[in-house]
C-alpha positions in Angstrom: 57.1 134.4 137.6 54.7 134.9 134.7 52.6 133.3 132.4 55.1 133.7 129.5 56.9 131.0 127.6 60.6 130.6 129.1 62.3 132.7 126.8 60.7 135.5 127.8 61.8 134.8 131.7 65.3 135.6 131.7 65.3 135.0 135.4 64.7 131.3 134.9 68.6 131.3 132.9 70.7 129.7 134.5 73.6 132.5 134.9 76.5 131.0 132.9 78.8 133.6 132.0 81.7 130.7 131.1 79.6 128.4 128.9 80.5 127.6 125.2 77.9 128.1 122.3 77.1 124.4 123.0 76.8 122.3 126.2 79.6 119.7 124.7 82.1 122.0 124.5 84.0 123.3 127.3 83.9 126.2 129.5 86.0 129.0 129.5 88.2 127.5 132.8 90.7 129.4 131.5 89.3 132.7 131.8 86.7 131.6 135.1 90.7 131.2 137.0 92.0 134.1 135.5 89.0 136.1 137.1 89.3 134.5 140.5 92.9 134.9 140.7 92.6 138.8 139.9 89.3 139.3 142.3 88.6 136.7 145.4 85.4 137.6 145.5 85.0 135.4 142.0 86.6 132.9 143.5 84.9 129.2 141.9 83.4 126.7 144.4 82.8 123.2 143.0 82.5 119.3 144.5 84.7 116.3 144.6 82.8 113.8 142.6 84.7 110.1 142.9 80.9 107.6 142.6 81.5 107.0 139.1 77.9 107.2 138.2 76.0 109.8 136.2 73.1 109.5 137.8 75.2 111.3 141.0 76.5 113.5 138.9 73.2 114.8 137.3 72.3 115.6 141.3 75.4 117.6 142.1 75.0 119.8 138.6 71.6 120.5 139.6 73.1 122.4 142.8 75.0 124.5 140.2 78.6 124.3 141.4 80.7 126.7 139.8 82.8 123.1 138.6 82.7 119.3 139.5 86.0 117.9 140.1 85.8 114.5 138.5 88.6 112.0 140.2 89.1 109.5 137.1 92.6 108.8 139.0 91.5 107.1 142.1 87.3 107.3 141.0 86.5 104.4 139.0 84.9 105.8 136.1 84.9 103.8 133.0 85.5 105.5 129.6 81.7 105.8 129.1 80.7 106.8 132.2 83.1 109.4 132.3 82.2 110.7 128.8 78.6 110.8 129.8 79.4 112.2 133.3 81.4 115.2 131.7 78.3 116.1 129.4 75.7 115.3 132.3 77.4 117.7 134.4 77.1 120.5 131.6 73.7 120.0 130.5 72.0 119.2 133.6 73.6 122.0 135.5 72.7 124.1 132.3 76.4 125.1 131.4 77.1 126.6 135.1 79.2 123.8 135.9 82.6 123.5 134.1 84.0 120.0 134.5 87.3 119.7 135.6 88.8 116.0 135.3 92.4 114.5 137.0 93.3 112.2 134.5 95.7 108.6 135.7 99.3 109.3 135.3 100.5 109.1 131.7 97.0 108.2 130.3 96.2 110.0 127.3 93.2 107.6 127.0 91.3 109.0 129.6 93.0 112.4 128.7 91.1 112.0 124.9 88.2 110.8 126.4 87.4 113.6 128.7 88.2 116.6 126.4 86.7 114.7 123.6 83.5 114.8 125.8 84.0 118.6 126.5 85.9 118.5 130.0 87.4 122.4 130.7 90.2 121.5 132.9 92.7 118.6 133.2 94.6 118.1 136.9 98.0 116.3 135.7 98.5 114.3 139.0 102.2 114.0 140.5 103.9 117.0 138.6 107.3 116.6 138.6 109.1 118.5 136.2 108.3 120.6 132.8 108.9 117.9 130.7 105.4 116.2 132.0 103.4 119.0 131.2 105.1 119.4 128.3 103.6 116.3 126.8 100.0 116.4 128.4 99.7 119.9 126.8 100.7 118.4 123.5 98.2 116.0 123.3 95.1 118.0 125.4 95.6 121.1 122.7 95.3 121.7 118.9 97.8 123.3 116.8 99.7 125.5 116.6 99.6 125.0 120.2 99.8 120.9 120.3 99.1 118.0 118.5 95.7 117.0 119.9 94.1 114.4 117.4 90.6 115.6 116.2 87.8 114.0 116.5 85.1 113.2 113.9 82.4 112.1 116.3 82.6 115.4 118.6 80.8 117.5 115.6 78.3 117.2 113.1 79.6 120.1 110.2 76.8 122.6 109.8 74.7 121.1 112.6 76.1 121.1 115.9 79.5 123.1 115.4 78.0 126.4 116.8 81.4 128.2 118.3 82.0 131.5 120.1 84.9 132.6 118.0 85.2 133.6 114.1 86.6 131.0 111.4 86.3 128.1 114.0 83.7 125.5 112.2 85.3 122.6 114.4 85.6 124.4 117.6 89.2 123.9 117.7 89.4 127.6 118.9 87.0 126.9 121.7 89.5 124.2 123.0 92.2 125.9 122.9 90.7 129.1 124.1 88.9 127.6 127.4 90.6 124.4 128.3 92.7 125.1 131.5 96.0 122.8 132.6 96.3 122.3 136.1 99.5 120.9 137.8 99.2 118.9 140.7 102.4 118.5 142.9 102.4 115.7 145.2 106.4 115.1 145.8 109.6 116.3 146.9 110.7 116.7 143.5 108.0 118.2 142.0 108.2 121.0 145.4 111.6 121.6 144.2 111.0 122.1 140.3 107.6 123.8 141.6 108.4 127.7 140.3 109.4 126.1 136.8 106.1 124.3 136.1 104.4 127.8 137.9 106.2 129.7 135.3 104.8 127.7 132.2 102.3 129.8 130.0 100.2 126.8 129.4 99.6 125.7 133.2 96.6 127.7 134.3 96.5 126.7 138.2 98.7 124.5 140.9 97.3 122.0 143.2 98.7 120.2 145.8 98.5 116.3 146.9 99.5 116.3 151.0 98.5 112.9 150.9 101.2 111.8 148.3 103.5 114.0 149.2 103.6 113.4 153.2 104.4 109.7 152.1 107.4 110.6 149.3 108.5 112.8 152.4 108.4 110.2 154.9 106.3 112.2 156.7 103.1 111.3 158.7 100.1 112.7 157.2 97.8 115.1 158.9 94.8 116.3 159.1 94.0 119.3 161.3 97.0 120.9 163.8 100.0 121.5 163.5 101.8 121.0 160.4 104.8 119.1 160.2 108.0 121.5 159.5 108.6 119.8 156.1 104.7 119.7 154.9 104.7 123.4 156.1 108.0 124.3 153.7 106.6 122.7 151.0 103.3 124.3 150.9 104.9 127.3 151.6 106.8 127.1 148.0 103.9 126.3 146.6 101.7 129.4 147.3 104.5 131.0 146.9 105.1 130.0 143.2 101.4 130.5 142.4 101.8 134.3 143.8 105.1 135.1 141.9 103.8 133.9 138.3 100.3 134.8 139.1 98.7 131.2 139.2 95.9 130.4 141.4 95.5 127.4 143.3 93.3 124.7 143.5 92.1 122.4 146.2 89.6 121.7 148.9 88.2 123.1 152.1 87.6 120.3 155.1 85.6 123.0 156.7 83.5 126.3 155.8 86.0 127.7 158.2 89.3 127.2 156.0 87.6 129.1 152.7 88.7 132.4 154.5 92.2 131.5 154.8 92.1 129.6 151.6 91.5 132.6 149.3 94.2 134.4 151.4 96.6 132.0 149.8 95.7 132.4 146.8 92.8 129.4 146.0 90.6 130.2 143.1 89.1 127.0 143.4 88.2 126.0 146.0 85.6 122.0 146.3 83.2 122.6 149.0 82.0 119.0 149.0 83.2 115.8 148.2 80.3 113.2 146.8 82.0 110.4 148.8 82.7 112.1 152.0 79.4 114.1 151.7 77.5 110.9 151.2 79.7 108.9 154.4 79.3 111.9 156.7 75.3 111.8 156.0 75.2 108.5 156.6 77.2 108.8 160.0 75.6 111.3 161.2 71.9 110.2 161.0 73.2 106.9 162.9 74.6 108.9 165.8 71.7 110.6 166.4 70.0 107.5 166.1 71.5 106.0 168.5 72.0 109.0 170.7 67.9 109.3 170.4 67.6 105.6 171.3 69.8 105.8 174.2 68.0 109.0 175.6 64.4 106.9 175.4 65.9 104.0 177.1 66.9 106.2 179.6 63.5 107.7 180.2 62.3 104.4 180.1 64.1 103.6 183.4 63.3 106.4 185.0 60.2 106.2 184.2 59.7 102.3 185.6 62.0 103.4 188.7 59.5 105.9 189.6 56.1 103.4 189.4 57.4 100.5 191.6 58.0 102.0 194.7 57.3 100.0 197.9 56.0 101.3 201.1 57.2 104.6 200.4 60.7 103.6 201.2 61.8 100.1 199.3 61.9 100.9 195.5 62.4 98.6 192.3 65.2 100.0 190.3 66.2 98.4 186.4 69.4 98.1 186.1 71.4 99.1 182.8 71.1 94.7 181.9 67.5 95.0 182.4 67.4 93.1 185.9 65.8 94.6 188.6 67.2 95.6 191.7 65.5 96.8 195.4 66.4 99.1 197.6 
């Protein structure tokens, strides 16, 4: 450190190799899974953020994830809070963190709303077949690859619409350039159609949903051990699409101790936390000891009283775990 104004600290920067010209546009996602898929030692690590408010979101960017996995499926973001969460994500973490959103089935509202907001990835939950995707890409891109609608509230002409590439005053090419499409499959179905939506140019990364697809399967769900034969096959076809059409994956690690095995299968990106769980297992875990502290004191406490009343040498008062005393 030095006594230099900021710009002249290049060490203070946060590193941000992905970021677009400005922090409400997305970041190259596209490119960020590319690189992880072609080198595992680039692999992204992000967080699970389902507490739909931005004040917990401005905490997790400040860590600097490589993304934030925002859950606007089963989270219960509004449409502003979710707007505001996508940009507080990318300011506060200072254009480090590219936002990544799983939109509700079929909802192009909160599909509009995140990319309008500057969201670099969309996870289509319960992938099925092409068709699906098909549609989501229509509406999440600009022409000539979709139909996105534009919007006039995203850009202030010869203010704010700073962009990376030539001829792109409205940052169209940024979209289309960095935004990634991420299938998730979460069903029998979509296991069986799994290398079709793999082989589609526009779907960047595959993810998979045991939860949902353990119950389409009739299967019961697991976490940890032995997998069941069915939950095994499936997974099986599903790294195994992402390898053939060179597709990372995406998903989470339960444990430091999975990431290892994880990136052998062919995870780019990989959430290392989950706000929710995070937050629960804190929680838990200060309790336990708690308790575990308070039970050790009472403990000494006993001994500690058995040892003073004594009588005669041989007769001594012991408390007993209700708190009565007892001699012997």
């Amino acid at each position: 450190m030095t006594d230099q104004a900021y710009s002249d600290q290049p060490d203070l920067h946060a590193k941000a190799p992905f970021r677009a010209a400005l922090l409400t546009q997305p970041g190259n996602l596209k490119e960020a899974l590319r690189q992880a898929q072609a080198d595992p030692g680039k692999t992204l690590f992000g967080v699970g953020h389902g507490i739909p408010s931005t004040f917990v979101t401005k905490v997790l960017a400040s860590t600097k994830p490589d993304f934030i996995w925002i859950d606007g499926e089963h989270g219960m973001f509004n449409r502003l809070t979710l707007h505001d969460a996508v940009q507080a994500a990318q300011h506060h973490s200072e254009g480090r963190s590219m936002v990544i959103v799983r939109i509700p089935e079929h909802d192009e509202l909160t599909l509009s709303t995140a990319l309008d907001a500057g969201a670099s990835g969309i996870v289509i939950p319960h992938c099925e077949d092409v068709e699906e995707i098909k549609r989501v890409v229509d509406a999440a891109f600009y022409p000539p690859i979709g139909k996105r609608s534009f919007s006039p509230w995203t850009f202030t002409p010869g203010v704010s619409d700073a962009s990376l590439y030539s001829n792109d005053p409205f940052n169209m090419g940024t979209s289309n350039n960095h935004t990634a499409i991420i299938a998730q499959i979460e069903s029998v179905k979509g296991i069986e159609n799994v290398e079709e939506i793999a082989a589609l140019e526009h779907v960047s990364a595959l993810m998979f949903g045991p939860g949902d697809f353990s119950a389409d399967a009739g299967i019961p769900l697991k976490l940890g051990g032995e997998p069941h034969p069915i939950f095994a096959a499936a997974y099986g076809k599903l790294i195994a699409a992402g390898m053939k059409y060179n597709k990372p994956l995406m998903g989470a690690a339960m444990d430091a101790s999975m990431i290892p095995m994880l990136i052998s299968q062919g995870f780019g990106a990989i959430a290392v936390s989950m706000d929710v769980w995070g937050l629960a297992n804190l929680v838990h875990g200060g309790l336990k000891q708690g308790r575990e502290c308070a039970q050790q004191a009472s403990e000494a406490k006993k001994a500690e009283v058995n040892e003073k009343f004594t009588t005669n040498g041989t007769s001594k008062v012991s408390v007993t775990a209700n708190g009565k005393a007892t001699s012997s």
